[in-house]
C-alpha positions as CSV (number, residue, x, y, z in Angstrom):
1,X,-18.0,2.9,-9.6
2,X,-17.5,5.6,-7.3
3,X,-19.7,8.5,-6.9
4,X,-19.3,12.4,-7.3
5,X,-16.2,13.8,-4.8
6,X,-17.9,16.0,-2.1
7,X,-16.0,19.0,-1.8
8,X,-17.2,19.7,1.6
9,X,-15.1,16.6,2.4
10,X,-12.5,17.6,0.2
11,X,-11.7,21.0,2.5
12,X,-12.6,19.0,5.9
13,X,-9.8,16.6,5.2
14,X,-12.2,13.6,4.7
15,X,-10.9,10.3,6.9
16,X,-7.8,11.8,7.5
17,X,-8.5,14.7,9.5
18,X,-12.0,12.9,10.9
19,X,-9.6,10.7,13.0
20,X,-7.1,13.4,13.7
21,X,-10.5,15.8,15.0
22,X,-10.5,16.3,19.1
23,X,-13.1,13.7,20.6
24,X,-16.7,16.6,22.2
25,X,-15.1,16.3,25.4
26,X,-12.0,18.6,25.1
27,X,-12.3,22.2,25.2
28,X,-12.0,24.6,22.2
29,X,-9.0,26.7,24.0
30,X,-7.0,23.2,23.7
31,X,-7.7,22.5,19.9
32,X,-6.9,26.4,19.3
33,X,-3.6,25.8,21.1
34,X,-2.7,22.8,19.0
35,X,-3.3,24.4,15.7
36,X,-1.2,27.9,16.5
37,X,1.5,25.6,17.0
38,X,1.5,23.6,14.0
39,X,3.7,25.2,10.9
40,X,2.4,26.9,7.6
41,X,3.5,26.3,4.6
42,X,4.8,29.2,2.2
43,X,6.1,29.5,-1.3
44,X,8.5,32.2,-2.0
45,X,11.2,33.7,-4.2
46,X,14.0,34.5,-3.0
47,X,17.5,36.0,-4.6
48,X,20.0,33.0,-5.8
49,X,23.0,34.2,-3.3
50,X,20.4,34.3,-0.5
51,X,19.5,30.4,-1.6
52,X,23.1,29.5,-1.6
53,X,23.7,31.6,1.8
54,X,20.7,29.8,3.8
55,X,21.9,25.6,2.5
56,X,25.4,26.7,3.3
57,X,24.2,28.1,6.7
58,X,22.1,25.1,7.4
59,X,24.5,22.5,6.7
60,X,26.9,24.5,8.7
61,X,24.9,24.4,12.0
62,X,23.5,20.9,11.5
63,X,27.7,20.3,11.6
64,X,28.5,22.0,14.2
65,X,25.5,21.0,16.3
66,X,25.3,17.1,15.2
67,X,21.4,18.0,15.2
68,X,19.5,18.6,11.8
69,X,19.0,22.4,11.2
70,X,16.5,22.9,8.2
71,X,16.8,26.4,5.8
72,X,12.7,26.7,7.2
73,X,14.2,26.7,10.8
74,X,17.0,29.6,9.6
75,X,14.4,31.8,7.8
76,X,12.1,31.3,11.1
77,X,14.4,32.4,13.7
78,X,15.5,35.1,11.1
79,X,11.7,36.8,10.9
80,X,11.1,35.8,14.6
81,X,14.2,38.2,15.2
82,X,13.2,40.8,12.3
83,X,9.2,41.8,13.8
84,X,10.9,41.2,17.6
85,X,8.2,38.0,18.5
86,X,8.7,36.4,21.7
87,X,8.9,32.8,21.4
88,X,6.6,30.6,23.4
């Protein structure tokens, strides 16, 4: 029978993120680096003919470009432009 879930294990990721966890001997600055570069997930609403625009944009550039181009790639290079962030 197994016992009572630990939520403290729950929100560190249990096994999964234990192995995924830097070993002591690399440096804070390095982890930090890692996890600004890792992508966010976000749920939002957005207007039916701006749905339809962004899959037909998509599928056009992943055409043109014979390289996958994802709506989430569209949207990001579309807010990256809108608040003027330099990329890395």
């Amino acid at each position: 029978m197994k016992g009572k879930p630990n939520l403290d294990n729950f929100l560190a990721g249990g096994a999964a993120a234990a192995a995924e966890r830097p070993t002591s001997g690399t440096s804070g600055v390095e982890s930090a680096s890692v996890l600004v570069s890792q992508r966010r997930t976000k749920s939002i609403r957005i207007d039916p003919a701006l749905d339809l625009f962004l899959k037909e944009e998509a599928f056009r550039r992943t055409m043109a470009s014979g390289k996958r181009v994802s709506e989430s790639d569209l949207i990001e290079e579309a807010l990256v432009g809108h608040f003027k962030i330099q990329e890395k």
